[in-house]
Gaussian input, Z-matrix of N, CA and C with variables (Angstrom, degrees):
# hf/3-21g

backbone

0 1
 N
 C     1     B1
 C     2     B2     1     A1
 N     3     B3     2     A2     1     D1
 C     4     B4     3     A3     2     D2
 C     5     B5     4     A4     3     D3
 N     6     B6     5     A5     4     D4
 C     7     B7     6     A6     5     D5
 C     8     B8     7     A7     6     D6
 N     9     B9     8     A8     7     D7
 C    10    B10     9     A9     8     D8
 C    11    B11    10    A10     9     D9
 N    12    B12    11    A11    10    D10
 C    13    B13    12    A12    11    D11
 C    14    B14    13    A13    12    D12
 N    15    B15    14    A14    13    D13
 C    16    B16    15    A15    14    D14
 C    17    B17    16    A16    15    D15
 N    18    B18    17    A17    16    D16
 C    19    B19    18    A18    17    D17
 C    20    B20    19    A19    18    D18
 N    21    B21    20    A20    19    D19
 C    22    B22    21    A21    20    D20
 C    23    B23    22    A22    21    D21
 N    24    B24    23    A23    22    D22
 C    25    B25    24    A24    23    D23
 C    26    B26    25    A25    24    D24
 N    27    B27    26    A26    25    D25
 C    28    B28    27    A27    26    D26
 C    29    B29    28    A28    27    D27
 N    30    B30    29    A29    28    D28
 C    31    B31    30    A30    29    D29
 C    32    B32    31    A31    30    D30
 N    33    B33    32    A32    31    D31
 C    34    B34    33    A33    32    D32
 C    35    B35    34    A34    33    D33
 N    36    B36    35    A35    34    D34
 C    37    B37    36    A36    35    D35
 C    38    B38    37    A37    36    D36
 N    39    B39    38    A38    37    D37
 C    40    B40    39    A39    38    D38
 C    41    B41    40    A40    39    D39
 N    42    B42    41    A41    40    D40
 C    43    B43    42    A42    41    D41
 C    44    B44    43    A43    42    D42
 N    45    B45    44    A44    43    D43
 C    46    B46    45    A45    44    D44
 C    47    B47    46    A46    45    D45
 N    48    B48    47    A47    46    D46
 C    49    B49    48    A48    47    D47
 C    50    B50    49    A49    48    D48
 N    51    B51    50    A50    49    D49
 C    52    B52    51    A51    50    D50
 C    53    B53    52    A52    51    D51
 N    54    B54    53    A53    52    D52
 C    55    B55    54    A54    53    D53
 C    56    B56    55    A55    54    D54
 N    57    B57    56    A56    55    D55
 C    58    B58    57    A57    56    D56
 C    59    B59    58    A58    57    D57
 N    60    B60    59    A59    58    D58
 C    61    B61    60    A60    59    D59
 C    62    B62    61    A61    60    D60
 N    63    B63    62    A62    61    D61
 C    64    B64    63    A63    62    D62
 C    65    B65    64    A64    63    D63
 N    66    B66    65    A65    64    D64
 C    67    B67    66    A66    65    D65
 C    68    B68    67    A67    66    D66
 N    69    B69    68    A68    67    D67
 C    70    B70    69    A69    68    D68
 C    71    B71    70    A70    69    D69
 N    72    B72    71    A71    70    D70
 C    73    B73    72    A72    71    D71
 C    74    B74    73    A73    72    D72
 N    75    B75    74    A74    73    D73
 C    76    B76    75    A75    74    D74
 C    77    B77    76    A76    75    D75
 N    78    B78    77    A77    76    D76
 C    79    B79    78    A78    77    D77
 C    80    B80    79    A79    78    D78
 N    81    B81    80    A80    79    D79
 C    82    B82    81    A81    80    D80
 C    83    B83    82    A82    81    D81
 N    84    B84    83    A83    82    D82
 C    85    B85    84    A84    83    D83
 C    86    B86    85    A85    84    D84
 N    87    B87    86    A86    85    D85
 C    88    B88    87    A87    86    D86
 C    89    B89    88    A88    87    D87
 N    90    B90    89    A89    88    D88
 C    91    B91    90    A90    89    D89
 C    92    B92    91    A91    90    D90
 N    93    B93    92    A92    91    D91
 C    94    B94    93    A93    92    D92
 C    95    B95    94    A94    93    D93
 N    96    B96    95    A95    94    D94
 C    97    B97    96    A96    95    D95
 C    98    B98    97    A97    96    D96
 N    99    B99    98    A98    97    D97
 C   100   B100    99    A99    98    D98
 C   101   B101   100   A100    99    D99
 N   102   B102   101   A101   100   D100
 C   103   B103   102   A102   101   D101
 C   104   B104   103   A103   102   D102
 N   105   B105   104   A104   103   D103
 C   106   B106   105   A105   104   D104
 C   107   B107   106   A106   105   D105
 N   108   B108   107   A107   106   D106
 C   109   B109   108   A108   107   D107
 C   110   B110   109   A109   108   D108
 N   111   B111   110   A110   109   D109
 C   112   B112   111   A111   110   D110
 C   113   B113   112   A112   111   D111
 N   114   B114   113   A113   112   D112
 C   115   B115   114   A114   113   D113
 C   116   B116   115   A115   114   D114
 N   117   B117   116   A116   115   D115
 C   118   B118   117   A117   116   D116
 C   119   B119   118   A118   117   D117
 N   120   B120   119   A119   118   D118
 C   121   B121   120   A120   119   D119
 C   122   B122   121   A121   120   D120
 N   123   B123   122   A122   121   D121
 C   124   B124   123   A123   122   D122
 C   125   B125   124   A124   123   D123
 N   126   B126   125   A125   124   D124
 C   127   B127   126   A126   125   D125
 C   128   B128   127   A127   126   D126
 N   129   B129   128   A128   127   D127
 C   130   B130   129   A129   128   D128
 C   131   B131   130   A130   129   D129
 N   132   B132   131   A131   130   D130
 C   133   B133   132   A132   131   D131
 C   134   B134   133   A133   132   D132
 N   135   B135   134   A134   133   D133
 C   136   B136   135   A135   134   D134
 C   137   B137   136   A136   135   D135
 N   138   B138   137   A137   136   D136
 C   139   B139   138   A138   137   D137
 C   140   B140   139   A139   138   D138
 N   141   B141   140   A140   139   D139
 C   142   B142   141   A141   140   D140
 C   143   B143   142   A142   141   D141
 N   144   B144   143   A143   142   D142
 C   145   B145   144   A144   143   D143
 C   146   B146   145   A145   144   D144
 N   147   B147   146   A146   145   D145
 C   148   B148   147   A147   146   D146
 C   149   B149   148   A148   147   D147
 N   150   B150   149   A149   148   D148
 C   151   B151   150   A150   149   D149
 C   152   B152   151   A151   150   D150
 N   153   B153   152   A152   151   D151
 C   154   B154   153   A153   152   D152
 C   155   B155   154   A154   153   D153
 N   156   B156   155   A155   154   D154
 C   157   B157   156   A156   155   D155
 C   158   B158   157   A157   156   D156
 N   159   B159   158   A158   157   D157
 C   160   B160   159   A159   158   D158
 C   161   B161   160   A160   159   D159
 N   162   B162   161   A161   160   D160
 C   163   B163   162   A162   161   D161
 C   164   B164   163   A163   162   D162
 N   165   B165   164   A164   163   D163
 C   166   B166   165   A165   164   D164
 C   167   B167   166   A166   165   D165
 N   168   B168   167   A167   166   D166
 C   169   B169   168   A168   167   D167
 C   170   B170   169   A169   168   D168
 N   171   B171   170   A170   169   D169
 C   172   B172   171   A171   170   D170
 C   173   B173   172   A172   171   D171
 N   174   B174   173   A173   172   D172
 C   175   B175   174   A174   173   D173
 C   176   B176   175   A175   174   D174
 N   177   B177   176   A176   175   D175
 C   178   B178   177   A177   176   D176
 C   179   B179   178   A178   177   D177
 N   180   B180   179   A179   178   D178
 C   181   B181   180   A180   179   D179
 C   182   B182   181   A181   180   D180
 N   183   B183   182   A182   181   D181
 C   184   B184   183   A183   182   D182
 C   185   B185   184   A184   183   D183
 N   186   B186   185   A185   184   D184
 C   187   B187   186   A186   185   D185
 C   188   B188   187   A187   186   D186
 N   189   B189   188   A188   187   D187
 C   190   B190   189   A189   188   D188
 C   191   B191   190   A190   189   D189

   B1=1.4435
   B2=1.5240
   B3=0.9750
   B4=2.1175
   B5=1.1072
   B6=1.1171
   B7=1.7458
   B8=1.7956
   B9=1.0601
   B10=1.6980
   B11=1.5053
   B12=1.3876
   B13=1.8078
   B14=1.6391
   B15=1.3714
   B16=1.1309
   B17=1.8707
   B18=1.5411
   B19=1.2820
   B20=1.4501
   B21=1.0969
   B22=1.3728
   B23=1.7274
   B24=1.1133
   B25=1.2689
   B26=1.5691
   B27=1.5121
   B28=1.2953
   B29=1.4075
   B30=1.4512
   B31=2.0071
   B32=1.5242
   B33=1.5177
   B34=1.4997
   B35=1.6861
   B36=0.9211
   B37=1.3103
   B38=2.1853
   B39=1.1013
   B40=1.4120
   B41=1.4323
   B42=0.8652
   B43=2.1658
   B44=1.7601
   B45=1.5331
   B46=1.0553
   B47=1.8023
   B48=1.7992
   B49=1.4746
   B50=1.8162
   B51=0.7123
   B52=2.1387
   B53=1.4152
   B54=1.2215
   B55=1.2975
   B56=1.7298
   B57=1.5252
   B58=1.2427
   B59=1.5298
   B60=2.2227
   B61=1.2383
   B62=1.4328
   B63=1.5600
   B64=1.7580
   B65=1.8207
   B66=1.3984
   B67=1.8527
   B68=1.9316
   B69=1.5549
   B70=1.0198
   B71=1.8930
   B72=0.7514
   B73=1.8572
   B74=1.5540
   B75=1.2938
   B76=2.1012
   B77=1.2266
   B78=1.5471
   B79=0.9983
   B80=1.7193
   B81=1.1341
   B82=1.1633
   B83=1.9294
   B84=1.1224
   B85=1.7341
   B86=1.6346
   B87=1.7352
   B88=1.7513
   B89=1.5898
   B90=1.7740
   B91=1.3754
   B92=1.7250
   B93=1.4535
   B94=1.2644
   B95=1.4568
   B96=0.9177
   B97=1.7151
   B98=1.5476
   B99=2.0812
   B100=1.0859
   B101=1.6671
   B102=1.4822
   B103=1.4308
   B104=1.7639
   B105=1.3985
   B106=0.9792
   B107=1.7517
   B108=1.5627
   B109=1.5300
   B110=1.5297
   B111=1.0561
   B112=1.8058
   B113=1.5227
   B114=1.1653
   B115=1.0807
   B116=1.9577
   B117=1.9732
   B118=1.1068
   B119=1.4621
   B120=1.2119
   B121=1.5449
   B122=1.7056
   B123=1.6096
   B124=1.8710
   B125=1.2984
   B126=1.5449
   B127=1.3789
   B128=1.7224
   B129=1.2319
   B130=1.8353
   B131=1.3065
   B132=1.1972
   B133=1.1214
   B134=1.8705
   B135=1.2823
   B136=1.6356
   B137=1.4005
   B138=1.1019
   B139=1.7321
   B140=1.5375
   B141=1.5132
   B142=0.9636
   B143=1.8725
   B144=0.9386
   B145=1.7388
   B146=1.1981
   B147=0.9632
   B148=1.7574
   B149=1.7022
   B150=1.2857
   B151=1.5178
   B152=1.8627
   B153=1.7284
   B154=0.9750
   B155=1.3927
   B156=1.7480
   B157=1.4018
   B158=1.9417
   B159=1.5353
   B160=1.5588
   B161=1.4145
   B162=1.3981
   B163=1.2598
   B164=2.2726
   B165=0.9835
   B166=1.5290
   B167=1.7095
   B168=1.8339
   B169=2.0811
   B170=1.5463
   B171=1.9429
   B172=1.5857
   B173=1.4700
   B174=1.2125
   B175=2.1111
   B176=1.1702
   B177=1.4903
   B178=1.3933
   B179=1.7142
   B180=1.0897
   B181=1.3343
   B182=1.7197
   B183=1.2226
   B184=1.8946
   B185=1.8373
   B186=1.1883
   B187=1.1947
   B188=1.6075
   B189=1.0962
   B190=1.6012
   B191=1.3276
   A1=109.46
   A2=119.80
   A3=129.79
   A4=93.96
   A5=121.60
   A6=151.64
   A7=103.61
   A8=110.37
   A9=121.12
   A10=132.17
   A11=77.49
   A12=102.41
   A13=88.46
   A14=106.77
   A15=129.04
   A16=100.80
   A17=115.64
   A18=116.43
   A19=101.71
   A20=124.88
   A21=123.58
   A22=112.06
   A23=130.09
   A24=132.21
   A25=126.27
   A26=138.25
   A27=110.65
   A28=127.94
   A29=104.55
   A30=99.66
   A31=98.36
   A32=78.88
   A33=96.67
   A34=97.53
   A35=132.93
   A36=117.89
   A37=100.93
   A38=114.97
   A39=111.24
   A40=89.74
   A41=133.06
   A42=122.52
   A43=81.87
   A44=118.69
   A45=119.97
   A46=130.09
   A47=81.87
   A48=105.66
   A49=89.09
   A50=107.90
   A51=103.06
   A52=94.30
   A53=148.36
   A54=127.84
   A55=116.02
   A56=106.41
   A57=136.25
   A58=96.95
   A59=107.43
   A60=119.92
   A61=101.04
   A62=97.78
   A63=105.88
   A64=86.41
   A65=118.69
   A66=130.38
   A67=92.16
   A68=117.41
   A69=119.12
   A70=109.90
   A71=112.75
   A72=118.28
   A73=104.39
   A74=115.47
   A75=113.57
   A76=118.69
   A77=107.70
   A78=135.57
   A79=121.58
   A80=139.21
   A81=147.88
   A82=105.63
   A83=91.86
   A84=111.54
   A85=107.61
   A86=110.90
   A87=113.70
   A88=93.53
   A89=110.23
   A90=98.49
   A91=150.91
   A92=91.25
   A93=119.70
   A94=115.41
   A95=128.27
   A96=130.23
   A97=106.09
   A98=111.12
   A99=114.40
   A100=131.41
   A101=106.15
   A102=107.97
   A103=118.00
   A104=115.88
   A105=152.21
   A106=113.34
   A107=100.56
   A108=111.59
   A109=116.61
   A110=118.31
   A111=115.26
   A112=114.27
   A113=131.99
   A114=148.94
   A115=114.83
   A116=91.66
   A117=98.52
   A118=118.05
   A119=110.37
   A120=118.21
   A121=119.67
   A122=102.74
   A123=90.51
   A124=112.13
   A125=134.43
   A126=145.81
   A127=95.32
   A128=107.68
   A129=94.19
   A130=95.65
   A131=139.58
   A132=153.93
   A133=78.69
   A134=133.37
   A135=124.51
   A136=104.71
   A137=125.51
   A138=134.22
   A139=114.46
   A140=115.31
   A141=127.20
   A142=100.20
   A143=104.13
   A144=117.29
   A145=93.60
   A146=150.64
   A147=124.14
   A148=129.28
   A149=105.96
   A150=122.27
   A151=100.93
   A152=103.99
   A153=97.60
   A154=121.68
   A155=123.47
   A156=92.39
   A157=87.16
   A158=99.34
   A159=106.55
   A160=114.71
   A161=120.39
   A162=112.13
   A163=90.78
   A164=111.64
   A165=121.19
   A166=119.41
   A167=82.21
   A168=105.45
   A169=110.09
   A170=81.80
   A171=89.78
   A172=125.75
   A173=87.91
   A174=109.87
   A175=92.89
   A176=150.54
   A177=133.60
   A178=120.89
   A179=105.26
   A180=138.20
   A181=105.33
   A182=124.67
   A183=126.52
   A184=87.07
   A185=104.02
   A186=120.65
   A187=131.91
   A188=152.35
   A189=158.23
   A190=103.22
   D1=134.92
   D2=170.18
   D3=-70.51
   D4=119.99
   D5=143.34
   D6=-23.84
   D7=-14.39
   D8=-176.66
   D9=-124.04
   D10=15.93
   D11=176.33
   D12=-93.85
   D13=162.17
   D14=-175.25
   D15=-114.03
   D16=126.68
   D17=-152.74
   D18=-76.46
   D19=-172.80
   D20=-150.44
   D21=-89.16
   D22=137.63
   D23=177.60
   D24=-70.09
   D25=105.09
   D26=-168.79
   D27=-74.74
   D28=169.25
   D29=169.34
   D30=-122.23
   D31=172.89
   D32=-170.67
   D33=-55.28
   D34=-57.63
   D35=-146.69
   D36=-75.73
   D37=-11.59
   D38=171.47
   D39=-85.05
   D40=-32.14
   D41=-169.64
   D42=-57.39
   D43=-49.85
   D44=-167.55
   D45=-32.52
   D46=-57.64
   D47=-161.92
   D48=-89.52
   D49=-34.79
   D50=172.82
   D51=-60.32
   D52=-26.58
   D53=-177.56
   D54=-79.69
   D55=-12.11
   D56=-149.70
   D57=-85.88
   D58=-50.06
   D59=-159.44
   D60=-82.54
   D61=-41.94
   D62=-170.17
   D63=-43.14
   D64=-83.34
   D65=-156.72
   D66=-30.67
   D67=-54.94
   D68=-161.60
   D69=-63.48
   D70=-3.51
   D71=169.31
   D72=114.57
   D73=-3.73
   D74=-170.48
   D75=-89.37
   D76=106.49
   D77=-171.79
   D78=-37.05
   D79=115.43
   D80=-150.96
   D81=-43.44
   D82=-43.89
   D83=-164.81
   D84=-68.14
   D85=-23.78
   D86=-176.14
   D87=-96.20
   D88=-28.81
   D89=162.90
   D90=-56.70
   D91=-26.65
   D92=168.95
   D93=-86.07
   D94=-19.26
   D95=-171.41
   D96=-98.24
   D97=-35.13
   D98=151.71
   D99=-40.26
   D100=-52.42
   D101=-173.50
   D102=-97.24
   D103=17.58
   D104=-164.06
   D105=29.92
   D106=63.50
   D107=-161.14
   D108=-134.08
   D109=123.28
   D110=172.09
   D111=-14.82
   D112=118.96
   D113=144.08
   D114=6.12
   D115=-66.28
   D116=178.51
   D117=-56.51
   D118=-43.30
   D119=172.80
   D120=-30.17
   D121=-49.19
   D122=176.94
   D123=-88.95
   D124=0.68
   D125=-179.98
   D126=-84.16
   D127=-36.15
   D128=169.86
   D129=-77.65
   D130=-90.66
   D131=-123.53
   D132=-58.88
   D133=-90.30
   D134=169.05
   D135=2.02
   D136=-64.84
   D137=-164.03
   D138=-69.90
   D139=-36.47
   D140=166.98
   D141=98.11
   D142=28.30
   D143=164.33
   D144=-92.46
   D145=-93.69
   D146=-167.88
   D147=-103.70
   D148=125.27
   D149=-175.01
   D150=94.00
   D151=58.45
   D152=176.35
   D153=-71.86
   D154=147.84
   D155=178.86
   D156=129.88
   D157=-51.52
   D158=-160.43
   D159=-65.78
   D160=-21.22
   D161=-160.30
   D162=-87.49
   D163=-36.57
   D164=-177.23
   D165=-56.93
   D166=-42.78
   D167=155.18
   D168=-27.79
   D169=-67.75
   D170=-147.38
   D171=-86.82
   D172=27.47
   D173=-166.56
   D174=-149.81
   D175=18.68
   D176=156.43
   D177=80.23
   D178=-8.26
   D179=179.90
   D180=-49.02
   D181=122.64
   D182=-160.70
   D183=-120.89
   D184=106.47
   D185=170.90
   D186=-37.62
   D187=88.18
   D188=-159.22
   D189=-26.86

């Protein structure tokens, strides 16, 4: 990979499956290195600042 690429952008359906790893015990930081993405990136997506929606996805969860 070029050091000057810009790391990868997520989609909804990885916000999905990161909600999947976080529940499953994987530590935010192997999550991020997994999807080759800033750190902060799964701390939103966890928070539900970006790919809102995903964590309700990924647990079956029917929105209010």
């Amino acid at each position: 990979m070029n050091s000057k690429e810009p790391s990868h952008t997520l989609t909804f359906e990885e916000a999905v499956e990161i909600h999947k790893m976080i529940k499953d015990g994987i530590i935010q930081s192997r999550i991020a290195a997994h999807f080759d993405v800033n750190g902060g990136r799964i701390s939103e997506v966890n928070k539900g600042k970006l790919h809102p929606g995903s964590y309700e996805a990924a647990f079956g969860i029917k929105a209010a």
